[in-house]
MIDOSE-1310 file (N, C-alpha, C; in nm, 2 decimals, decimal comma, always signed):
residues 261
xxxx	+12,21/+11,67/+10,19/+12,16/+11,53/+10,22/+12,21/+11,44/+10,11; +12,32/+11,31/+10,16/+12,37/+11,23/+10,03/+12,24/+11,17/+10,02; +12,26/+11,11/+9,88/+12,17/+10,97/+9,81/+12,09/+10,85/+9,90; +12,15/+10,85/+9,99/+12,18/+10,72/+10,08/+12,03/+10,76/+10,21
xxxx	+12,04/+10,87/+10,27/+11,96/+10,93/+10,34/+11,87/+10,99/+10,29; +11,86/+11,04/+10,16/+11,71/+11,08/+10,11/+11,60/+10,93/+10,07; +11,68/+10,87/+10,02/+11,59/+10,72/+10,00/+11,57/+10,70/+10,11; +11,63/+10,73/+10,26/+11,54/+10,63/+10,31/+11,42/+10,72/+10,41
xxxx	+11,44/+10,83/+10,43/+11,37/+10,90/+10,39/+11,17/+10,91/+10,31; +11,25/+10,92/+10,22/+11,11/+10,88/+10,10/+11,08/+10,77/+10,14; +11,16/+10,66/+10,18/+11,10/+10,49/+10,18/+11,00/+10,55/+10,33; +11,08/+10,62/+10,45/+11,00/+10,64/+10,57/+10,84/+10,71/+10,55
xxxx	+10,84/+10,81/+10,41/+10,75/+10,86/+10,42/+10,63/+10,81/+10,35; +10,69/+10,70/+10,28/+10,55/+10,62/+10,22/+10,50/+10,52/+10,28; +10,58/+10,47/+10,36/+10,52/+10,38/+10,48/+10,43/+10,44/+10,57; +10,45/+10,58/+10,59/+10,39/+10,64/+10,71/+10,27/+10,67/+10,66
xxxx	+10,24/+10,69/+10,51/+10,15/+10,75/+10,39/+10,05/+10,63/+10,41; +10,15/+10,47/+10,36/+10,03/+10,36/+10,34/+9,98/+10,34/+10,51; +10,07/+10,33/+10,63/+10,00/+10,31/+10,75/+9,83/+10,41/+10,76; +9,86/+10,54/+10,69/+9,74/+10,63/+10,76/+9,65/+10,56/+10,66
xxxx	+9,64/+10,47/+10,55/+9,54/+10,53/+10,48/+9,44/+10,40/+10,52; +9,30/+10,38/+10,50/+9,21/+10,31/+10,63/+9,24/+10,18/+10,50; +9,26/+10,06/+10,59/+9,26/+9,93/+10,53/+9,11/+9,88/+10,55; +9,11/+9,75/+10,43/+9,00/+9,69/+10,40/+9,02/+9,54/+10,46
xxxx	+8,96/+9,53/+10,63/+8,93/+9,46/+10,70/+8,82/+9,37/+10,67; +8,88/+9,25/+10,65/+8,76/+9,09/+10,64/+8,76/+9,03/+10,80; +8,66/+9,05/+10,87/+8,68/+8,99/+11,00/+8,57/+8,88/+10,97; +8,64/+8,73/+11,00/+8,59/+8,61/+10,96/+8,54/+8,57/+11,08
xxxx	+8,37/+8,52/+11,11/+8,39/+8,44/+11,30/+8,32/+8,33/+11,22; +8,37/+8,23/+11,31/+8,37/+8,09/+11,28/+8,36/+8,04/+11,40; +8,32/+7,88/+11,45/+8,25/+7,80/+11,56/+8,17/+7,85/+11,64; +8,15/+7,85/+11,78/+8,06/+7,85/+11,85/+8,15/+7,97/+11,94
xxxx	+8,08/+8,05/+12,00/+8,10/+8,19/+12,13/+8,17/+8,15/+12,22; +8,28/+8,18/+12,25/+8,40/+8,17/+12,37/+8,42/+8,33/+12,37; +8,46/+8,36/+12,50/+8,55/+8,49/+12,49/+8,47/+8,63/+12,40; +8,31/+8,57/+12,43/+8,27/+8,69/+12,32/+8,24/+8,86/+12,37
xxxx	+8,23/+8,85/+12,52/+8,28/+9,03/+12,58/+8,41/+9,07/+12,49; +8,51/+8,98/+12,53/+8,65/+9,01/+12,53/+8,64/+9,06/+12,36; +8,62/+8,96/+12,26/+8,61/+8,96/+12,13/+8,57/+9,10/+12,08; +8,43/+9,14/+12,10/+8,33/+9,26/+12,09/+8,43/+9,38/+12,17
xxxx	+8,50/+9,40/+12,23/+8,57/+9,52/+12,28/+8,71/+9,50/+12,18; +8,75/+9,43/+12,20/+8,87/+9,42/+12,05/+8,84/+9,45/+11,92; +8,75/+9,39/+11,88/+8,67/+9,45/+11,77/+8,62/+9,66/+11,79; +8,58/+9,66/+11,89/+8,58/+9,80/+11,91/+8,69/+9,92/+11,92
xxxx	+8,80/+9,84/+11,93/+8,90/+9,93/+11,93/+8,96/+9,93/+11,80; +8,92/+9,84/+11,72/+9,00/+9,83/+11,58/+8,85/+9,96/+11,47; +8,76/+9,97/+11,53/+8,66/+10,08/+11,47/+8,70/+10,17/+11,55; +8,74/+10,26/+11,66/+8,76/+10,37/+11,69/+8,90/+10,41/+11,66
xxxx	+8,96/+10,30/+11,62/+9,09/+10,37/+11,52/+9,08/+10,42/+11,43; +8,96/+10,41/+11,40/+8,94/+10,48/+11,21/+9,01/+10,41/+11,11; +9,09/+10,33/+11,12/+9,20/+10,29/+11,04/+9,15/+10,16/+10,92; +9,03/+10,11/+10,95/+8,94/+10,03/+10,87/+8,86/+10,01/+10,82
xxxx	+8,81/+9,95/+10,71/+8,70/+9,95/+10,63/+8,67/+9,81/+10,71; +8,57/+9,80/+10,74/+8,54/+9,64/+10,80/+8,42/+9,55/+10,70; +8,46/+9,43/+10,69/+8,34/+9,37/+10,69/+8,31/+9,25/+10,71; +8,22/+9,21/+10,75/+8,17/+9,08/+10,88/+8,14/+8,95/+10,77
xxxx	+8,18/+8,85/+10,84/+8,18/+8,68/+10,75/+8,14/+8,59/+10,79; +8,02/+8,53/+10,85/+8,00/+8,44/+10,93/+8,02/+8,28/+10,87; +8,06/+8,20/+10,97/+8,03/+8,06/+10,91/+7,95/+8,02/+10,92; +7,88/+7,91/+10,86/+7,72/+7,84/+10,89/+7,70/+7,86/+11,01
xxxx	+7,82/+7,77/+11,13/+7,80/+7,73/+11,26/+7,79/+7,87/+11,35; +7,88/+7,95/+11,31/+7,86/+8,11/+11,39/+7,78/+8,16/+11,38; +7,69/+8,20/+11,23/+7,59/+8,27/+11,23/+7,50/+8,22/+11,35; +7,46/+8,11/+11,37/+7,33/+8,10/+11,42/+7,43/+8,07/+11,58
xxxx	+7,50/+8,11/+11,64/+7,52/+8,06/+11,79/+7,60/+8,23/+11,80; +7,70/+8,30/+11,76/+7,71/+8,44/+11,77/+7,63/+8,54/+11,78; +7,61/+8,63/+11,89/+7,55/+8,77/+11,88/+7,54/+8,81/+11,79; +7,51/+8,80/+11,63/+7,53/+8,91/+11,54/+7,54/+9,03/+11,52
xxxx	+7,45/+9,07/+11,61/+7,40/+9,21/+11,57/+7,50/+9,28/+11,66; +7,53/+9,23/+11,78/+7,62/+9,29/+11,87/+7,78/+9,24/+11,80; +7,79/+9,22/+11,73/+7,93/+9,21/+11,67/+7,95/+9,33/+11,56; +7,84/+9,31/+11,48/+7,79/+9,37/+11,37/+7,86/+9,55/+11,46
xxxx	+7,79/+9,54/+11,52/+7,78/+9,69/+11,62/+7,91/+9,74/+11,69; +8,00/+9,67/+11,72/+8,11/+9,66/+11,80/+8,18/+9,68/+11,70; +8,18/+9,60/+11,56/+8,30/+9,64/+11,48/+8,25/+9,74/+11,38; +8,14/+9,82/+11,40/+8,02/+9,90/+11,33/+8,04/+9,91/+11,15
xxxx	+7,98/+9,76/+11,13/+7,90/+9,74/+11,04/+7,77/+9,75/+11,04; +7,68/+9,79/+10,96/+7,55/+9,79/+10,88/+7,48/+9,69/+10,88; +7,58/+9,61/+10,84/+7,55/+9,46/+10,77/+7,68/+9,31/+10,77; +7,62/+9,23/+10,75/+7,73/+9,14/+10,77/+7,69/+9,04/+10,63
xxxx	+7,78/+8,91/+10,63/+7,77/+8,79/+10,53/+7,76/+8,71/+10,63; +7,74/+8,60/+10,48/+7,71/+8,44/+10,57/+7,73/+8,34/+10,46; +7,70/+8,23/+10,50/+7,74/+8,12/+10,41/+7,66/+8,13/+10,28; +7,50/+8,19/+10,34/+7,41/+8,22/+10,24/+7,43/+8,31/+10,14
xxxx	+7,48/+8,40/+10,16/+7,46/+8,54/+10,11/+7,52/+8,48/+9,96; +7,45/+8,58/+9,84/+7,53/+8,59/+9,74/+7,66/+8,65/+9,71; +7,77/+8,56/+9,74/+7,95/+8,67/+9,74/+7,99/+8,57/+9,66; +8,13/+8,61/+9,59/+8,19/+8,56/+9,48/+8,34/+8,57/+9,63
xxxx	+8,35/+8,44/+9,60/+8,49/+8,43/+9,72/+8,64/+8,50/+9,68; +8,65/+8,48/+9,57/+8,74/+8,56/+9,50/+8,70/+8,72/+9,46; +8,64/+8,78/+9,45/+8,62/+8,91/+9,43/+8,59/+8,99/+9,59; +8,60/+8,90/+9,71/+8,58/+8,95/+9,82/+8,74/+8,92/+9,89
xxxx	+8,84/+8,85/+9,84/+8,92/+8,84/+9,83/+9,04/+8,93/+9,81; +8,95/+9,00/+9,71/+9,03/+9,08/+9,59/+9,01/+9,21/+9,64; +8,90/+9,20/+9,72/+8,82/+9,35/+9,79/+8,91/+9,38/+9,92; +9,02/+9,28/+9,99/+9,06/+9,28/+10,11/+9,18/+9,27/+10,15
xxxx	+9,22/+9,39/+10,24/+9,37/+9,41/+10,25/+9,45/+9,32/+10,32; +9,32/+9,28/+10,46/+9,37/+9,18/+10,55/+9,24/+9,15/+10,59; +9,30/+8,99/+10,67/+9,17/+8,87/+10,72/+9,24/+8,89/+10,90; +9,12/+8,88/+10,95/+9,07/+8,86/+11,13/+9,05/+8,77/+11,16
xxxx	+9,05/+8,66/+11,23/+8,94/+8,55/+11,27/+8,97/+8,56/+11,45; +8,88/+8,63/+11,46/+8,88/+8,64/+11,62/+8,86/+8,52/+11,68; +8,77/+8,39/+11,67/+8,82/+8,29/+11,69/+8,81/+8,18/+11,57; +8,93/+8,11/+11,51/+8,96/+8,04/+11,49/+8,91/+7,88/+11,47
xxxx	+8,79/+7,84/+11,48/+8,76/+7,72/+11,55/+8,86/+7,56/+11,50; +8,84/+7,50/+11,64/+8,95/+7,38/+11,59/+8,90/+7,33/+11,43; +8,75/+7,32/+11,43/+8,74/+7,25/+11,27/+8,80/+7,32/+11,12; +8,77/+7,45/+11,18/+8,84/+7,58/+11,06/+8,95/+7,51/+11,08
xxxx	+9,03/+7,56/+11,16/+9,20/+7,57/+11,17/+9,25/+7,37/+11,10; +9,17/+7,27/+11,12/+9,21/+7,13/+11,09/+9,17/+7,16/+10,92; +9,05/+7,21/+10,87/+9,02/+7,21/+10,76/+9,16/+7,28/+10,69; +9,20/+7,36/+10,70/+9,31/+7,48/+10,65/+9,43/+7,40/+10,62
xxxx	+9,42/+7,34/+10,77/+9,60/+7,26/+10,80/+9,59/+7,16/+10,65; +9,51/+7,10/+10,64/+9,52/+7,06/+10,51/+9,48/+7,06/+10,40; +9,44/+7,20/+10,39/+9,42/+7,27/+10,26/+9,26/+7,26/+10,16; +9,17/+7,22/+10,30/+9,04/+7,17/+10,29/+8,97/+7,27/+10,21
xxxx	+8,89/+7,35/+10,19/+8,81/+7,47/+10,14/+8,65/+7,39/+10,07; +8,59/+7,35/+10,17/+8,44/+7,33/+10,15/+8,34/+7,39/+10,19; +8,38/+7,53/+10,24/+8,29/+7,63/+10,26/+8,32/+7,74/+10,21; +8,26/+7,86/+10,19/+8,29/+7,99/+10,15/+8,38/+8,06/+10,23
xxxx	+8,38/+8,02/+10,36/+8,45/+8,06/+10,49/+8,63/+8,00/+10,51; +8,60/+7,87/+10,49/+8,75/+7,83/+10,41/+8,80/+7,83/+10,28; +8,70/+7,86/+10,21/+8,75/+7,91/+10,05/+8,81/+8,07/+10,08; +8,78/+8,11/+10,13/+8,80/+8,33/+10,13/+8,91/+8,26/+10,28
xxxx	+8,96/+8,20/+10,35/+9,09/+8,21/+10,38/+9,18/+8,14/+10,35; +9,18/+8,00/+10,29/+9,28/+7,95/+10,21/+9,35/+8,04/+10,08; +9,19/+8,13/+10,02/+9,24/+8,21/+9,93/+9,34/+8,34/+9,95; +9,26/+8,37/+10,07/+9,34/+8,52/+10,10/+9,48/+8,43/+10,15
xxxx	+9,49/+8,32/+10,19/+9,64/+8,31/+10,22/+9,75/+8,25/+10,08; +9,66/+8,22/+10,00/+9,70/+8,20/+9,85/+9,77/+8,31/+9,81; +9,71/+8,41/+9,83/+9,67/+8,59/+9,75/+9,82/+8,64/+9,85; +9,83/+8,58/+9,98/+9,97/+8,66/+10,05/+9,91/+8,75/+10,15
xxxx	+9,75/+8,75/+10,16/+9,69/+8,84/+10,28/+9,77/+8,81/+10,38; +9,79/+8,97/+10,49/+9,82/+8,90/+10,59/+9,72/+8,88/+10,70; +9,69/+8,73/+10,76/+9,58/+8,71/+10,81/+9,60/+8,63/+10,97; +9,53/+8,72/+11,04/+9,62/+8,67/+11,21/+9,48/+8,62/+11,25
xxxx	+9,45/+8,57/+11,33/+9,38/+8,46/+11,40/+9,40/+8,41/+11,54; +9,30/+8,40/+11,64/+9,36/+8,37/+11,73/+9,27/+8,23/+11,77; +9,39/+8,10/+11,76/+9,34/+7,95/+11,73/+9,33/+7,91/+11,87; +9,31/+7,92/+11,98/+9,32/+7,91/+12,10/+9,22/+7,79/+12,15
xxxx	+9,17/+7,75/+12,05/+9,05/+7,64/+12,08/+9,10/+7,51/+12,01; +9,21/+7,55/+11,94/+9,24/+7,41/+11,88/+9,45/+7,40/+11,92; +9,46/+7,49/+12,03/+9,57/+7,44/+12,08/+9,58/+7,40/+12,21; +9,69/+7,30/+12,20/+9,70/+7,22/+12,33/+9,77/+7,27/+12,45
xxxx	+9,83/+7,35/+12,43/+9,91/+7,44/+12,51/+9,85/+7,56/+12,57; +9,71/+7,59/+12,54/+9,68/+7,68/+12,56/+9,57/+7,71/+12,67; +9,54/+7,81/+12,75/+9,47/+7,76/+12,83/+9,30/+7,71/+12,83; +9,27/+7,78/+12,71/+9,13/+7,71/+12,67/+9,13/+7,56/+12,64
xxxx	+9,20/+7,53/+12,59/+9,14/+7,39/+12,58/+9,23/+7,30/+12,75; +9,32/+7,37/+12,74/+9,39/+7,32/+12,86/+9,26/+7,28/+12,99; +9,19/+7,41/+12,99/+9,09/+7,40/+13,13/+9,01/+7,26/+13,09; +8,98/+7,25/+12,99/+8,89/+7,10/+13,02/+8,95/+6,98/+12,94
xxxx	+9,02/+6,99/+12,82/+9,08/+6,92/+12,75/+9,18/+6,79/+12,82; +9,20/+6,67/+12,81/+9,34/+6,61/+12,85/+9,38/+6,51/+12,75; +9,41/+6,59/+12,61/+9,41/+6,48/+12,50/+9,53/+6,42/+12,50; +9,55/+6,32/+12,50/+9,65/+6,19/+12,50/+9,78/+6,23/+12,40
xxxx	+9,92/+6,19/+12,40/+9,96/+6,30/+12,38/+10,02/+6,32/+12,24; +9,97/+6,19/+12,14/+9,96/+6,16/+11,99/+9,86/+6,25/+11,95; +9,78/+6,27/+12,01/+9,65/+6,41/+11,96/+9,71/+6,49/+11,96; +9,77/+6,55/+12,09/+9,85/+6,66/+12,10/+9,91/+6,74/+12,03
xxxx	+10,02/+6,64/+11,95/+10,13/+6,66/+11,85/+10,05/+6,69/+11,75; +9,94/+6,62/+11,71/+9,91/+6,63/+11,56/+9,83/+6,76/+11,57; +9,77/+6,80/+11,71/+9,69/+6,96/+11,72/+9,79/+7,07/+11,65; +9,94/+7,06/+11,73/+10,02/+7,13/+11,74/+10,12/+7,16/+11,58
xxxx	+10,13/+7,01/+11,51/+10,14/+6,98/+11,35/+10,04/+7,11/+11,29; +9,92/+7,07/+11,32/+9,81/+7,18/+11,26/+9,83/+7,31/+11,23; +9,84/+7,36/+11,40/+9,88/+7,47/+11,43/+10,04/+7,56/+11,36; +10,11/+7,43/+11,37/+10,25/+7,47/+11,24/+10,22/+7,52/+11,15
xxxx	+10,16/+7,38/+11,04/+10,11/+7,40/+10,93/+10,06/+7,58/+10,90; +9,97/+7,58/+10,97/+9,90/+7,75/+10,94/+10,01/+7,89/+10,97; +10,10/+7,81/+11,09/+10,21/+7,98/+11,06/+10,28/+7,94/+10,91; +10,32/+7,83/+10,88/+10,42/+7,83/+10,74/+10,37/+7,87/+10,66
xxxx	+10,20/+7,84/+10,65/+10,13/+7,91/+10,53/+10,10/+8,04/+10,55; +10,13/+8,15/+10,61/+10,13/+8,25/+10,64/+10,06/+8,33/+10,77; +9,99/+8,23/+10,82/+9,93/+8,27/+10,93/+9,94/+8,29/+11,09; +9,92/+8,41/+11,11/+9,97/+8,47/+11,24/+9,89/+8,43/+11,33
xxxx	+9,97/+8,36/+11,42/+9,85/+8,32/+11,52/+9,86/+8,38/+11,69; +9,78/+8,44/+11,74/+9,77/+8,47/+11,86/+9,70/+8,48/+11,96; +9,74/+8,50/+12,07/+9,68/+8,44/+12,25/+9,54/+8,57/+12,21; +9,42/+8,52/+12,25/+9,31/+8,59/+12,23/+9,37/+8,74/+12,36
xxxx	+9,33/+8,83/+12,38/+9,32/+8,97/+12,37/+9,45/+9,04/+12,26; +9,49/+8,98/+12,22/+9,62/+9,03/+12,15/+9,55/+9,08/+11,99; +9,41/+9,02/+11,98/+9,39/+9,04/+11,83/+9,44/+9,20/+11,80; +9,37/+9,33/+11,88/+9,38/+9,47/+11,85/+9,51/+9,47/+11,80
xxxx	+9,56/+9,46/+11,92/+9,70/+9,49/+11,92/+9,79/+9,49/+11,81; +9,73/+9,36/+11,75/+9,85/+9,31/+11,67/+9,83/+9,37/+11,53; +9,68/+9,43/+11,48/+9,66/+9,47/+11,40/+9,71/+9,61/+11,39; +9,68/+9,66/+11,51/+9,71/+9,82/+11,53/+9,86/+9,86/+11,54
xxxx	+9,94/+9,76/+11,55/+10,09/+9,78/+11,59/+10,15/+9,83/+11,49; +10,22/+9,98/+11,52/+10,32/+10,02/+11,44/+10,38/+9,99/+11,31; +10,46/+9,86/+11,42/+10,56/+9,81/+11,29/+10,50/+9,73/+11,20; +10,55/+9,66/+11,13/+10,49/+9,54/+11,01/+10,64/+9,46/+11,08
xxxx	+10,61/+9,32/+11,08/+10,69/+9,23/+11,09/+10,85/+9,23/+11,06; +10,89/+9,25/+10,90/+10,98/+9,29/+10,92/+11,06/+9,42/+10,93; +10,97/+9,55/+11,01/+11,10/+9,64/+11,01/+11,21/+9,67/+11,12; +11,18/+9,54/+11,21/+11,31/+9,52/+11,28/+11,44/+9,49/+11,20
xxxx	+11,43/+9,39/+11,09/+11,54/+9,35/+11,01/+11,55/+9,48/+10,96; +11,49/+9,56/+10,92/+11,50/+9,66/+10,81/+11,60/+9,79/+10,90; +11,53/+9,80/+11,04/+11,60/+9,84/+11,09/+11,71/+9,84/+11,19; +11,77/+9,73/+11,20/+11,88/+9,66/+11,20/+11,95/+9,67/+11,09
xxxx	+11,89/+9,64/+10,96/+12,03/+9,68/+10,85/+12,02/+9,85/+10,90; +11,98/+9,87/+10,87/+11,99/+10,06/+10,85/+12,10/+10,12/+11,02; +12,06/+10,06/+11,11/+12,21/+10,01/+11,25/+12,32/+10,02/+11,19; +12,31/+9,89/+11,11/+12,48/+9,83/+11,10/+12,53/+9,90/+11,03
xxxx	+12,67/+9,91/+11,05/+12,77/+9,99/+10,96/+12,81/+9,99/+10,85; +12,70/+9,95/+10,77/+12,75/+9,96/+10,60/+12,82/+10,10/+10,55; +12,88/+10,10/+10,47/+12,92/+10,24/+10,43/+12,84/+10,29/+10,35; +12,84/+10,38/+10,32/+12,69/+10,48/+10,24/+12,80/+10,47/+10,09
xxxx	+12,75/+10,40/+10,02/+12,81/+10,37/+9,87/+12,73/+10,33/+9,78; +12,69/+10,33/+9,63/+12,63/+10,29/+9,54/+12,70/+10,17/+9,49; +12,84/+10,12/+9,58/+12,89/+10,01/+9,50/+12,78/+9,85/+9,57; +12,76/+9,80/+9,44/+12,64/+9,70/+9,50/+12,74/+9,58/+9,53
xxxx	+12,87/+9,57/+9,55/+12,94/+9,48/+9,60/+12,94/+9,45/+9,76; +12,99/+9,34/+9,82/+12,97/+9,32/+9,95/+13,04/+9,41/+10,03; +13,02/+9,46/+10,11/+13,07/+9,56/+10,24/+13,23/+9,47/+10,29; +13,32/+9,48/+10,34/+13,43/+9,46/+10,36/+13,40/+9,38/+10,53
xxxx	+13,43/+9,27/+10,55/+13,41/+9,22/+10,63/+13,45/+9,24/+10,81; +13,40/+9,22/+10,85/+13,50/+9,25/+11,03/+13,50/+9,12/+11,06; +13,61/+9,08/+11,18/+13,63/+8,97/+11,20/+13,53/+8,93/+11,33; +13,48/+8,84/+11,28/+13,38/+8,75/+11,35/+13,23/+8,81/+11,29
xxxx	+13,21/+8,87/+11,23/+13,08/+8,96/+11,17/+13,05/+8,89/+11,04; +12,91/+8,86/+11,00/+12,87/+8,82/+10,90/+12,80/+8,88/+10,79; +12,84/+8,88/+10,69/+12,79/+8,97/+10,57/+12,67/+8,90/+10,50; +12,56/+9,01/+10,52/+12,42/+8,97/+10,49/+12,42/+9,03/+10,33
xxxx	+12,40/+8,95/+10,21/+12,37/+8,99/+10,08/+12,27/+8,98/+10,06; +12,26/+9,01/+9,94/+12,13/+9,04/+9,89/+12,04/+8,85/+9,85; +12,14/+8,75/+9,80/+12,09/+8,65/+9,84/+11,99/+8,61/+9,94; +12,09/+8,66/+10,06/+12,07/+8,59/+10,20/+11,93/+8,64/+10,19
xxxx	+11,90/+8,75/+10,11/+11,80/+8,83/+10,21/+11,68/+8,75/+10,13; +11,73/+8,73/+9,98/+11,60/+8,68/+9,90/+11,59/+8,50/+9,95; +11,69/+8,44/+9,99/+11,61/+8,30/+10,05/+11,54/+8,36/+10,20; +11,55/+8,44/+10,27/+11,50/+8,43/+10,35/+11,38/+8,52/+10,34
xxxx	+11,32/+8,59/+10,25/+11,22/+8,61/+10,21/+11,12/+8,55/+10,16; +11,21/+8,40/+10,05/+11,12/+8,31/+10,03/+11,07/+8,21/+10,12; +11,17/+8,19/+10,23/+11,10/+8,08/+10,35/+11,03/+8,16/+10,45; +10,97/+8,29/+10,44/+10,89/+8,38/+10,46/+10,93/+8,42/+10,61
xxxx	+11,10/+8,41/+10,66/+11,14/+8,44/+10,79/+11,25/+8,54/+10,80; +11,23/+8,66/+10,79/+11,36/+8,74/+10,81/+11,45/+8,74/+10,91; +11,42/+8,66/+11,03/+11,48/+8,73/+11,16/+11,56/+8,61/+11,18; +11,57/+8,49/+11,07/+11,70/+8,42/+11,04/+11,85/+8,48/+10,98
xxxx	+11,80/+8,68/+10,99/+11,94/+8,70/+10,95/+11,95/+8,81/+11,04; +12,08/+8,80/+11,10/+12,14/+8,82/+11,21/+12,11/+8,95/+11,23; +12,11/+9,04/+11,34/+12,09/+9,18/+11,34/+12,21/+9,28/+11,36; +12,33/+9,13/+11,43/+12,44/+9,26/+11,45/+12,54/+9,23/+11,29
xxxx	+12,47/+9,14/+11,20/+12,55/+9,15/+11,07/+12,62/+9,27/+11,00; +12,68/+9,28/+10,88/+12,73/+9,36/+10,84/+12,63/+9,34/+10,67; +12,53/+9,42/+10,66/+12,46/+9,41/+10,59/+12,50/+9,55/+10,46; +12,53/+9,43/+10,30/+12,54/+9,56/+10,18/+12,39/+9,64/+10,13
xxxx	+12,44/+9,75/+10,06/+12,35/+9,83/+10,03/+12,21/+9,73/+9,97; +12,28/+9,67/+9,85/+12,15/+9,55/+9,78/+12,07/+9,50/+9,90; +12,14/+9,43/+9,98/+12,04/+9,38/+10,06/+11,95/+9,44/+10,17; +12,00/+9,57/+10,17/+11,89/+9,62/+10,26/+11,75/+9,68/+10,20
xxxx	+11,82/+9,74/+10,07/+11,68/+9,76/+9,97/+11,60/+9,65/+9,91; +11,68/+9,54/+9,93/+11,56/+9,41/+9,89/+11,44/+9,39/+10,00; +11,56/+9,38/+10,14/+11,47/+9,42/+10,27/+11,34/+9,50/+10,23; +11,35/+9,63/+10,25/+11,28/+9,71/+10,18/+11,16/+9,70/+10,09
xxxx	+11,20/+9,63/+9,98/+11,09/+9,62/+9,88/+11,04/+9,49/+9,92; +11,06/+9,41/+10,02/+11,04/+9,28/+10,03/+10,90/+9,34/+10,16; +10,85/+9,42/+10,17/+10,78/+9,46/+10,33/+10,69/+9,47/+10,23; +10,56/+9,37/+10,18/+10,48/+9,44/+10,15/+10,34/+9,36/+10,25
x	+10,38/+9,34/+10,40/+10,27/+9,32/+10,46/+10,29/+9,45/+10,59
């Protein structure tokens, strides 16, 4: 086995190592009950995975209009938080691998868009997205395109844009947003975001070398460096680099060490 194939290797088996081991789940609810069957069975399938430590966050407005107890139960907690409770936002922060927000409410999601944090509830997710949590959400109440607000909504279409501005705002800052039944899913899915790119370089036909210089070019094919890889790490989008590239050794191991959601 050369050099080239045992790394990656080892890289496959400590990924497979961190997937099994159970993450420390912050599931945040915020506004008022929409979609709360649907919600409570998603939530159930992220506990019979085993794969989570959970723990429940209410906002002022949720605590007192959500089921508690039947959420509590569905994502089988003990116990939950609230706006009341005595928590240190930063040490609950610090306790958490990743944030939930099963629903999103449009005042959360407008508070965020511009970097609001006057609750404990927007303080622990502006923070976790400070911190680099990865934190998915499904905003479905404060988009315009969407069929929940669509069913009764007809905002004019300067509202619109500035909904949809919002909704930007929160993917740049790190936040993954998706169509409500997809929350499970998206938690429980295999991959992490980027090991398409990762495995796309590992595809293309680099030669198996320790030379950290660029790979020798083909014509019409583009050579992905190790650069390429670190701006597009910093604008937090990998899949701005090509898949049928001709990607050097450096930049696939930056790939690599660059996956740490």
């Amino acid at each position: 086995m050369d050099l080239e194939t045992l790394i990656e290797v080892v890289v496959e088996e400590v990924w497979r190592v961190l997937a099994a081991r159970s993450q420390r789940l912050l599931v945040v609810m915020t506004g008022t009950p929409c979609c709360e069957t649907l919600i409570k069975a998603e939530l159930a399938r992220l506990r019979d995975s085993g794969r989570f430590q959970p723990t429940l966050l209410f906002s002022r407005t949720a605590a007192s209009h959500w089921d508690r107890s039947g959420l509590e139960q569905a994502l089988g907690c003990a116990a939950s938080l609230d706006e009341e409770s005595h928590i240190s936002v930063p040490e609950l922060v610090w306790q958490t691998d990743l944030v939930l927000v099963p629903w999103l409410s449009l005042n959360t999601a407008s508070k965020l868009a511009v970097g609001l944090a006057d609750s404990k509830v927007t303080a622990v997710l502006l923070m976790a997205l400070l911190k680099g949590l990865p934190v998915v959400a499904c905003a479905d109440e404060g988009d315009p395109d969407g069929e929940t607000l669509k069913s009764w909504a007809r905002p004019a279409p300067a509202l619109a844009a500035m909904l949809r501005d919002r909704l930007t705002a929160l993917r740049s800052y790190g936040m993954t947003l998706v169509r409500q039944g997809q929350l499970a899913a998206t938690l429980l899915a295999p991959l992490r975001p980027a090991d398409a790119a990762v495995q796309a370089a590992q595809a293309s036909a680099v030669p198996v070398s320790t030379d950290p210089s660029p790979a020798p070019a083909r014509p019409g094919k583009r050579v992905v460096t190790e650069a390429d890889v670190r701006a597009a790490l910093e604008a937090g989008d990998l899949t701005q680099l090509p898949a049928d590239a001709i990607w050097t050794p450096l930049a696939r191991d930056l790939v690599r060490r660059g996956l740490r959601r």
